[in-house]
N, CA, C and O atoms as a GROMACS GRO file, in nm:
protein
  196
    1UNK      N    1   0.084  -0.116   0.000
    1UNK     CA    2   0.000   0.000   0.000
    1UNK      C    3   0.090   0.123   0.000
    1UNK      O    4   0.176   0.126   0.088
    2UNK      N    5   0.082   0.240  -0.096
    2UNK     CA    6   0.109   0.306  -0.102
    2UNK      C    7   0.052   0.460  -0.081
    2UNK      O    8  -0.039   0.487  -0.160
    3UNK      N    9   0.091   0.578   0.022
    3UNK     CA   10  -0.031   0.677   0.064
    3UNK      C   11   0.089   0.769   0.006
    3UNK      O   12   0.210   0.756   0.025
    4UNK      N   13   0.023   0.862  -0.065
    4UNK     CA   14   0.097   0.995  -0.131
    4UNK      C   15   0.049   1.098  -0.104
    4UNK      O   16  -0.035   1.135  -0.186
    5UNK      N   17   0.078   1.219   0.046
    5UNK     CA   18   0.003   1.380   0.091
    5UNK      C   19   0.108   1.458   0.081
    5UNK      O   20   0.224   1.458   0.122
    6UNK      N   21   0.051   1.511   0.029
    6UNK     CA   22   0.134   1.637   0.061
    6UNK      C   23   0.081   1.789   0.178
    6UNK      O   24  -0.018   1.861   0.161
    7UNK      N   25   0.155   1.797   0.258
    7UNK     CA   26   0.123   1.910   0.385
    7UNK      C   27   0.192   2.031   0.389
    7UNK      O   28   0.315   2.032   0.394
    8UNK      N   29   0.139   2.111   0.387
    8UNK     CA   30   0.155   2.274   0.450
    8UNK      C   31   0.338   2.243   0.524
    8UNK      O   32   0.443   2.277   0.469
    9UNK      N   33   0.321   2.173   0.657
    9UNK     CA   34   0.399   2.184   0.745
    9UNK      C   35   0.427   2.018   0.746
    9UNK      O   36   0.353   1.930   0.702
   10UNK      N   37   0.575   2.001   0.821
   10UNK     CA   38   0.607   1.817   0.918
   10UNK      C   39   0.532   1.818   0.970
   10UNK      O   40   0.497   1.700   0.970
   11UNK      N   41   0.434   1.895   1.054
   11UNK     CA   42   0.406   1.884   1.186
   11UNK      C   43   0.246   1.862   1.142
   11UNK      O   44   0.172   1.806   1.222
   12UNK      N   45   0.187   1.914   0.995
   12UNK     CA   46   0.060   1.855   0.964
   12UNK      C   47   0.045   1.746   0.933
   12UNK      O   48  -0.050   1.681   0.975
   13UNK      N   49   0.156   1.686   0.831
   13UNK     CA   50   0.232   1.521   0.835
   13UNK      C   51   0.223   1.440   0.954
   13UNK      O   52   0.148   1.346   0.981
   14UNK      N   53   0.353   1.517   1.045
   14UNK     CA   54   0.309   1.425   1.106
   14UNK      C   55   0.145   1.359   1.201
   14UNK      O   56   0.103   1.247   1.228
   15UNK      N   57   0.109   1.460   1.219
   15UNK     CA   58  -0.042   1.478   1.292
   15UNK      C   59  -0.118   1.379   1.164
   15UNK      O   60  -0.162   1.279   1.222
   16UNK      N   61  -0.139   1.372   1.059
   16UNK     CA   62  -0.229   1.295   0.993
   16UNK      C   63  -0.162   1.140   1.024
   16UNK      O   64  -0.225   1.040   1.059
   17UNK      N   65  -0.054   1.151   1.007
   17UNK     CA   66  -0.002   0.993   1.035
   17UNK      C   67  -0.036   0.952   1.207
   17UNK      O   68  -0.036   0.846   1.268
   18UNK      N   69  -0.050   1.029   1.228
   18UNK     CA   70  -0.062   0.920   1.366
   18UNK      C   71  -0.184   0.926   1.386
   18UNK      O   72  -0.230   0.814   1.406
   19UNK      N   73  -0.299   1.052   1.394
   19UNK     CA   74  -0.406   1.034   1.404
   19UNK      C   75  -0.530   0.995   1.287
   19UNK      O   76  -0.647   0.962   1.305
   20UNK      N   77  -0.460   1.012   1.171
   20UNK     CA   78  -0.554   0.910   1.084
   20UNK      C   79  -0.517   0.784   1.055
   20UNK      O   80  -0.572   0.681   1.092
   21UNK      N   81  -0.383   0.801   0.959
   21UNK     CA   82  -0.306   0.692   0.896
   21UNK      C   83  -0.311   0.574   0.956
   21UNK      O   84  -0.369   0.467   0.934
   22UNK      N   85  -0.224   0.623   1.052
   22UNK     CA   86  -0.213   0.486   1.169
   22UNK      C   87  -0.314   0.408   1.231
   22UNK      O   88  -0.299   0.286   1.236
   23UNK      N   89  -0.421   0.467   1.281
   23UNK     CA   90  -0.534   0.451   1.358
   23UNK      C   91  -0.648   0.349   1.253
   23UNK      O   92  -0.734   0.265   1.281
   24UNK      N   93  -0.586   0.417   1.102
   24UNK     CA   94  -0.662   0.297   1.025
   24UNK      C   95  -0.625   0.176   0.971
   24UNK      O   96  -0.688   0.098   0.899
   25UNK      N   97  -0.481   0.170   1.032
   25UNK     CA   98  -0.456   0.052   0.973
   25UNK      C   99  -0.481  -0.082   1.002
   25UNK      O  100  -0.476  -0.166   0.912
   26UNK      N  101  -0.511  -0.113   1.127
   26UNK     CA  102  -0.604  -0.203   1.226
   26UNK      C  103  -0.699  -0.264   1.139
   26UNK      O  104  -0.710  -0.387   1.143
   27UNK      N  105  -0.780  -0.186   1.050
   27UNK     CA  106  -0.889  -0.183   0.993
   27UNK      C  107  -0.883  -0.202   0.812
   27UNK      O  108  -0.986  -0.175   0.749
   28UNK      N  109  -0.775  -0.242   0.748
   28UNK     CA  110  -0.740  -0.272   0.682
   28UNK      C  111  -0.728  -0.424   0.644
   28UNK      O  112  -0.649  -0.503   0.695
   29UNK      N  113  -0.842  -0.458   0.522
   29UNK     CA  114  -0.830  -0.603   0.468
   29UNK      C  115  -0.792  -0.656   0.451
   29UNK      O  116  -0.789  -0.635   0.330
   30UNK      N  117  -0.692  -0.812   0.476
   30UNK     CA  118  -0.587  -0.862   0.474
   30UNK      C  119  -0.466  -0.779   0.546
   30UNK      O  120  -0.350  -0.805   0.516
   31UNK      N  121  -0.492  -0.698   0.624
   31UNK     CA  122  -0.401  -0.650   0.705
   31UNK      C  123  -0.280  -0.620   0.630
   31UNK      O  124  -0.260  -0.662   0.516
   32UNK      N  125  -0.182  -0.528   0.710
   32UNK     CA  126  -0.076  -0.500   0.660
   32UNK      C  127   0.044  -0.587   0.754
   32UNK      O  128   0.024  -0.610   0.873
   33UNK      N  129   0.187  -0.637   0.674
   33UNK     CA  130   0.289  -0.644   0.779
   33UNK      C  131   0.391  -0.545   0.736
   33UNK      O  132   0.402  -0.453   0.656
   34UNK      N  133   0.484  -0.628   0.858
   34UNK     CA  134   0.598  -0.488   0.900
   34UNK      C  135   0.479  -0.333   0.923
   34UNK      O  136   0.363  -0.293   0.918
   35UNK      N  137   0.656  -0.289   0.958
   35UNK     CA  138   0.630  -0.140   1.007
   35UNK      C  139   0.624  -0.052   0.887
   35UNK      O  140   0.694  -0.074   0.788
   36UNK      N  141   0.542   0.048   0.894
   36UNK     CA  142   0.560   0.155   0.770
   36UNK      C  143   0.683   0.190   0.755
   36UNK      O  144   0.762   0.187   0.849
   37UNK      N  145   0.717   0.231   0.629
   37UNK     CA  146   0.840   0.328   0.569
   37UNK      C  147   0.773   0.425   0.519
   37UNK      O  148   0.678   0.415   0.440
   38UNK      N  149   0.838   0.561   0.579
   38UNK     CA  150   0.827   0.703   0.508
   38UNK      C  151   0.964   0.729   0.494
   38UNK      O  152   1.071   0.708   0.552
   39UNK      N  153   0.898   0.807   0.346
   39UNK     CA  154   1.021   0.859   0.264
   39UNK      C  155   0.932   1.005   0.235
   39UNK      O  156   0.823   1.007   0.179
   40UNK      N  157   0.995   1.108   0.279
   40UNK     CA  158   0.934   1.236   0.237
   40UNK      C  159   1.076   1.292   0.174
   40UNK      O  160   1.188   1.242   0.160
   41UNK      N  161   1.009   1.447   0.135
   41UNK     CA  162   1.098   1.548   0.081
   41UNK      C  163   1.058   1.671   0.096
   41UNK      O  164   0.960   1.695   0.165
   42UNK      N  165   1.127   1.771   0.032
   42UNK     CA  166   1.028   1.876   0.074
   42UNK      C  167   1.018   1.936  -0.115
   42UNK      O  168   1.093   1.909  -0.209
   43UNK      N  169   0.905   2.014  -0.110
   43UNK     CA  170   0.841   2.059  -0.256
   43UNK      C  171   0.835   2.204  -0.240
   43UNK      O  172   0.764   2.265  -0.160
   44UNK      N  173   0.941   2.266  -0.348
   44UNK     CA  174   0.905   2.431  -0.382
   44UNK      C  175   0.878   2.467  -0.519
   44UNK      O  176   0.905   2.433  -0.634
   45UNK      N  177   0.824   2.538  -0.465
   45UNK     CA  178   0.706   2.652  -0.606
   45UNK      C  179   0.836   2.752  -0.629
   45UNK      O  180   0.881   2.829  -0.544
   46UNK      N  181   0.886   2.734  -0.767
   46UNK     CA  182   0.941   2.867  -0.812
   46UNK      C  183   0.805   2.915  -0.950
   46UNK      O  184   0.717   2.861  -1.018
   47UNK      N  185   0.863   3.042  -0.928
   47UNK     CA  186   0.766   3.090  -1.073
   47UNK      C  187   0.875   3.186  -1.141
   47UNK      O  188   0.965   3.248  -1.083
   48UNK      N  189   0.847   3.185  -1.267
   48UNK     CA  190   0.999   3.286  -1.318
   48UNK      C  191   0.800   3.442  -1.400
   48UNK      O  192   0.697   3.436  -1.468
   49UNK      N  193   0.879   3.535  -1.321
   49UNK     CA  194   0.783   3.630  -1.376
   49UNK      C  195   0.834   3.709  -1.509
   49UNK      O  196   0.761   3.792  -1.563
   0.00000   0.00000   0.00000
């Protein structure tokens, strides 16, 4: 399973991962194993005017 967000802030990241992400994985069909891997980065907007 693969989840792709992108957030404002780490700190909105991290807050969705623990209080959504995580909380649903319990609840997931055929269940998941192992532990998640995150791989982030960070994303900038240039604009040439």
């Amino acid at each position: 399973m693969i989840v792709t967000a992108l957030w404002e802030s780490k700190e909105d990241a991290d807050n969705f991962a623990s209080d959504v992400l995580m909380t649903a994985v319990p609840t997931i069909v055929g269940g998941v194993e192992g532990e998640p891997q995150e791989l982030a980065g960070e994303t900038v907007r240039v604009e040439n005017w």
